[in-house]
C-alpha positions in Angstrom: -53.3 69.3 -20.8 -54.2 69.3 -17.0 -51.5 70.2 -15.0 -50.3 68.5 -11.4 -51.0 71.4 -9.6 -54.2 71.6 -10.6 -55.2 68.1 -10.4 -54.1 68.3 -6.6 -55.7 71.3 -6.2 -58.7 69.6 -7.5 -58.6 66.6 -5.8 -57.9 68.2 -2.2 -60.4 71.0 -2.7 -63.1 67.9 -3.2 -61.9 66.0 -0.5 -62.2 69.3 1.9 -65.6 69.9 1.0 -66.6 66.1 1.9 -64.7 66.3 4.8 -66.1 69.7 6.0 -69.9 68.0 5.7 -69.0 64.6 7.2 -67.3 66.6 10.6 -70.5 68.5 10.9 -72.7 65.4 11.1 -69.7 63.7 13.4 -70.0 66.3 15.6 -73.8 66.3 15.8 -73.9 62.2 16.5 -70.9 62.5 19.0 -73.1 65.7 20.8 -76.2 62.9 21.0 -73.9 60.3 21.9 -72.3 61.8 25.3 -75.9 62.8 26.0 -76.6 59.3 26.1 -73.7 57.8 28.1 -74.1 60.6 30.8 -78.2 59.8 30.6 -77.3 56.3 31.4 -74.6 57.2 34.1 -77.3 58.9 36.0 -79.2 56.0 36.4 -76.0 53.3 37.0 -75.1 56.0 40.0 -78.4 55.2 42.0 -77.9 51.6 42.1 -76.6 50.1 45.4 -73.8 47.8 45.8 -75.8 44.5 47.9 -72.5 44.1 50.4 -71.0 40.4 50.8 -72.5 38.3 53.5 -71.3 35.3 55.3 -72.9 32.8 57.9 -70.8 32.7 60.9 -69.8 29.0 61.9 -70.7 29.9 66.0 -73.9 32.0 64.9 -76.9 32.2 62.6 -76.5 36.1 61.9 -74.8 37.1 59.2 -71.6 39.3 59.2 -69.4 41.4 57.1 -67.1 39.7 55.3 -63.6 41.3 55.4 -62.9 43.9 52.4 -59.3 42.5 52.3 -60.8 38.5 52.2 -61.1 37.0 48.3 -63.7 34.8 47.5 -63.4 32.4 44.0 -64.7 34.3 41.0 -66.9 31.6 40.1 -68.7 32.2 43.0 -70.2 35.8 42.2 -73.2 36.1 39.9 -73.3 39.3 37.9 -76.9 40.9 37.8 -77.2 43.8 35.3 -74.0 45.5 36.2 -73.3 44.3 40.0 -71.3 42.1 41.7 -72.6 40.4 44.4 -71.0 37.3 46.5 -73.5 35.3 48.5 -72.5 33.4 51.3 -69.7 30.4 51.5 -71.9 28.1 52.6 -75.7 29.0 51.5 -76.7 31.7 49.1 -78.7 34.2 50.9 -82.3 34.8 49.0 -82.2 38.1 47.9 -85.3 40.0 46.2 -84.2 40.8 42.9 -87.1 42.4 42.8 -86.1 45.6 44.7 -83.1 46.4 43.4 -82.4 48.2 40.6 -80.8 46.7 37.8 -78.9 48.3 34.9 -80.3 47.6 31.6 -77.6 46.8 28.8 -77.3 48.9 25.9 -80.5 49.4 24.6 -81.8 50.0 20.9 -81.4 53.2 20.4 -78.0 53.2 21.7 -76.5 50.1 19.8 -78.3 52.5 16.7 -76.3 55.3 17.6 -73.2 53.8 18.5 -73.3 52.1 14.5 -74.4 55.1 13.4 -71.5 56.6 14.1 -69.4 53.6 13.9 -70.3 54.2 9.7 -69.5 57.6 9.5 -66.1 57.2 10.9 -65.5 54.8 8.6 -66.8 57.0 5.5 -64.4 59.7 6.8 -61.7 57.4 6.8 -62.5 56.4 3.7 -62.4 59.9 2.2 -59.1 60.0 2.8 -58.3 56.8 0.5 -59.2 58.5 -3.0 -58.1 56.9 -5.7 -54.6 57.9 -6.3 -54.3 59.5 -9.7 -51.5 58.5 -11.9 -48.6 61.0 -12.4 -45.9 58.9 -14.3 -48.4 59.2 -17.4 -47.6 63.2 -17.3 -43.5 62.2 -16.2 -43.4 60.7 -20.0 -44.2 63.7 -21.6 -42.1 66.1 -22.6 -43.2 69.5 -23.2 -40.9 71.4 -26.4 -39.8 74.4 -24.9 -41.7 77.9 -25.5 -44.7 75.9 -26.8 -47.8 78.0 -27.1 -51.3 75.9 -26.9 -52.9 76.8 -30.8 -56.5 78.0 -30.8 -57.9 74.4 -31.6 -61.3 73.8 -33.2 -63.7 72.4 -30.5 -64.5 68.7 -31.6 -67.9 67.7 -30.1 -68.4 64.3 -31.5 -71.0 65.2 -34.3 -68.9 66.2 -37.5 -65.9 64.6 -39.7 -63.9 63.2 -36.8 -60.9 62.8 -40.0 -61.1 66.6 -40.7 -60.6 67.3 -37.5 -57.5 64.4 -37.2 -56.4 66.3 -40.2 -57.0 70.4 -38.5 -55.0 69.0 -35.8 -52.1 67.7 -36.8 -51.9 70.7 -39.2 -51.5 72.8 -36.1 -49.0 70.3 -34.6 -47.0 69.2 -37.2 -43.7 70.3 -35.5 -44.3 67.8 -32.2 -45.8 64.7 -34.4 -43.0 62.4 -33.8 -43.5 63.3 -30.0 -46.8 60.8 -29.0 -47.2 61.3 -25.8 -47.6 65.3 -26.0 -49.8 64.4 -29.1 -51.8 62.7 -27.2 -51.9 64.7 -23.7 -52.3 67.6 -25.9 -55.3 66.3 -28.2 -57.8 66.3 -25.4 -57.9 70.4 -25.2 -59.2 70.1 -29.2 -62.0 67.9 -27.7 -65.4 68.9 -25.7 -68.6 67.6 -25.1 -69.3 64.2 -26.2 -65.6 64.0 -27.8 -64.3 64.8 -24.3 -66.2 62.3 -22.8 -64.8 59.5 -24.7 -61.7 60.9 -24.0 -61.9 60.5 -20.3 -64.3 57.5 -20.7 -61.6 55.2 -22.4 -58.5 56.7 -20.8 -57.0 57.7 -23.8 -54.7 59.4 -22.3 -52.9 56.5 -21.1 -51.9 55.7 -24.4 -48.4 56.7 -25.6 -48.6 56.1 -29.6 -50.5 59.0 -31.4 -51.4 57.1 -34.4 -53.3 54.3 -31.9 -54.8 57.3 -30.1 -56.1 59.1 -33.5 -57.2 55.9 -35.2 -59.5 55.1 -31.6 -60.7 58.6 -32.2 -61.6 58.0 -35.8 -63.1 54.2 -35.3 -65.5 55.6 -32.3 -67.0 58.6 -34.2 -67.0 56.8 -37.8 -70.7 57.3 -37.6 -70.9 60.6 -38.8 -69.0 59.9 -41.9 -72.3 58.1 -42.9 -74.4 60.8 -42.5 -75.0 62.5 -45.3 -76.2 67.2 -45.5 -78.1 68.5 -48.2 -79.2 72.0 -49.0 -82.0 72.0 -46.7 -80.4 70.8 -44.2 -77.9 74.1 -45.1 -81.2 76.3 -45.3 -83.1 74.9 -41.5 -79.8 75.6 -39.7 -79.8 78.8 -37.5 -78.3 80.2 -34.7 -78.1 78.9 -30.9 -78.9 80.8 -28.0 -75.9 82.9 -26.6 -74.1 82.1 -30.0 -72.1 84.9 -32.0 -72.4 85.3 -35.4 -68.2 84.0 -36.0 -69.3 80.8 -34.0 -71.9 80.2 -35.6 -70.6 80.8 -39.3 -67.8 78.6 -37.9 -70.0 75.7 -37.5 -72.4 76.3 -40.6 -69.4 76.2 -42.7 -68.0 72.9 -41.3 -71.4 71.9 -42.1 -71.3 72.4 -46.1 -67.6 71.0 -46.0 -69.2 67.6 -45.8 -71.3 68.6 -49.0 -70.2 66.4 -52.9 -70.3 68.7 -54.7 -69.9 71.8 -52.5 -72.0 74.4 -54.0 -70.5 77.6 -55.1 -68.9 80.2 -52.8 -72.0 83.1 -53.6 -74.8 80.4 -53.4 -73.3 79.5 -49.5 -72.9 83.2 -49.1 -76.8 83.3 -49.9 -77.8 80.7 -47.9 -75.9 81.6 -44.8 -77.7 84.7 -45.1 -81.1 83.1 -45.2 -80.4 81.5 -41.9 -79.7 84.5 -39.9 -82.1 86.4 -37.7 -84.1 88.9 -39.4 -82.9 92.3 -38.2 -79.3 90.7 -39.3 -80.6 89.0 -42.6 -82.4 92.8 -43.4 -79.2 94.5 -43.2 -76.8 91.8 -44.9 -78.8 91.3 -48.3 -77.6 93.0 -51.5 -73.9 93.4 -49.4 -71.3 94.3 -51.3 -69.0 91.3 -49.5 -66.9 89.0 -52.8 -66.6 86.3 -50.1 -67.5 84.4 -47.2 -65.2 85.5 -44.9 -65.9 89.2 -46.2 -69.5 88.5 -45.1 -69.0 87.0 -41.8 -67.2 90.6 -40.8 -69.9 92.7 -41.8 -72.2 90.8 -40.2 -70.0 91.0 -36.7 -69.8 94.4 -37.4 -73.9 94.8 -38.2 -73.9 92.4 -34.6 -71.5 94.8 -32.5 -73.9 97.6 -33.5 -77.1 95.9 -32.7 -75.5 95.3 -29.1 -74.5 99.1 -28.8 -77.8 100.3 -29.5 -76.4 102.3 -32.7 -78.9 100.7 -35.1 -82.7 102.3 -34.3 -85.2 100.9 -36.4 -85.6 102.1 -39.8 -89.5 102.3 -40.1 -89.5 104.5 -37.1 -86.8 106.8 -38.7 -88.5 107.6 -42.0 -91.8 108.8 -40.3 -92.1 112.8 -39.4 -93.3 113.6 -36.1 -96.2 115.2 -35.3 -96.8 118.8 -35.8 -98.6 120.0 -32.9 -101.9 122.0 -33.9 -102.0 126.1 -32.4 -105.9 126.3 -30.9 -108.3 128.3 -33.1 -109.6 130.7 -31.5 
């Protein structure tokens, strides 16, 4: 059963490393950004402000107008990013042409500027995980000096009512106590089995009996599916698998067997399974059973490992005898 510390631990650690990649990027976009605005400052510092002009009533030069006079604001005309006020009377003709005028924001800006407008809003966004629900785990009440059993992996492709039946054999004290049956279930589960778990939220449910017969009606299949003695004789080991994990499985294999076959007949075909330099040591064994059989064969294993086992052919051929010169 996952504990709250460690789904926090999880869920901030996650969050951190998103967080840590998005304020790189941020920084990079803001770098380009101010590079920009100062790039366009540069050019909005050389353009001239055109000064106000008004026709005098006694003259036909034009004067200052006074800094401290107001003129309507419907009678200035913005051009690019000055202000100019012609005169009260007549607007003087100015050449546009020759002056400067500030461009607005241009493409690559407006690009930038949403650019970054996005990533804030995925960083802001980070910080809006979906919250995960505690008050499933503030149900459950954990017995005092429990110890977690060694459970039986369940991967989703044997007897999924043998292994109902393995674990409520190991939890038979807490079976009136469903939610810690069900909390608990999940560490007797991996692969495929562990997937559905998480998949239908099983662990929401509070009834164990709902939660084991869900458990039973998804992997029903492999009730159907029926092992024979070849299927017995073509198993073998995996890669990286020990010879206890792997007599673990075969065995839950001829379980599903009617009529299972006699204990020395599985003892001889688990045997006939096993790699060679394994299966050359283990036949005529003196083992009575299967479990008897499975410890020599860790034992025959461990020494493999170690190097203590040289090869046999090698050790019943005399060396050379080195020839003296004739003379």
């Amino acid at each position: 059963m996952a504990d709250k510390a460690e789904i926090a631990a999880l869920v901030e650690e996650k969050v951190k490393e998103q967080m840590k990649g998005l304020t790189e990027q941020m920084s990079l976009l803001m770098d380009m950004f101010k590079a920009q605005q100062q790039q366009q400052s540069s050019s909005s510092s050389q353009l001239e402000m055109v000064p106000p002009m008004r026709q005098g009533l006694r003259s036909d030069k034009a004067v200052e107008v006074d800094a401290n006079e107001t003129l309507p604001f419907e009678n200035f005309i913005m051009i690019g990013t000055n202000a100019i006020a012609p005169n009260v009377t007549t607007p003087p003709m100015i050449n546009t042409s020759q002056i400067p005028v500030a461009e607005p924001s241009n493409d690559e800006s407006a690009k930038l500027l949403a650019k970054l407008d996005r990533r804030l809003r995925e960083v802001e966004g980070s910080h809006h995980l979906p919250p995960i629900d505690f008050s499933i785990y503030a149900k459950v009440q954990v017995p005092e000096k429990f110890k977690m059993p060694d459970f039986e992996k369940y991967e989703g492709t044997s007897n999924p009512i043998q292994h109902i039946r393995m674990y409520q054999s190991l939890m038979y004290k807490y079976i009136s106590n469903g939610p810690f049956m069900v909390q608990t279930f999940q560490a007797s589960l991996k692969d495929a089995a562990m997937r559905w778990y998480i998949d239908f939220k099983i662990n929401q449910m509070e009834n164990w009996e709902e939660a084991a017969n869900a458990f039973v009606k998804h992997f029903r299949f492999n009730l159907d599916i029926t092992v024979s003695g070849e299927d017995l004789e073509q198993a073998e080991m995996k890669k990286g698998e020990n010879l206890k994990r792997y007599a673990t499985r075969w065995r839950n294999i001829t379980s599903q067997l009617r009529p299972e076959p006699p204990e020395r007949e599985l003892m001889r075909l688990f045997v006939s399974t096993l790699p060679q330099a394994m299966r050359s040591r283990l036949v005529g064994t003196a083992a009575q059973s299967f479990d008897q059989l499975v410890i020599m064969g860790e034992d025959i294993e461990i020494a493999m490992k170690r190097g203590w086992l040289g090869d046999n052919s090698s050790a019943s051929k005399r060396p050379p005898v080195k020839k003296e010169p004739t003379k």
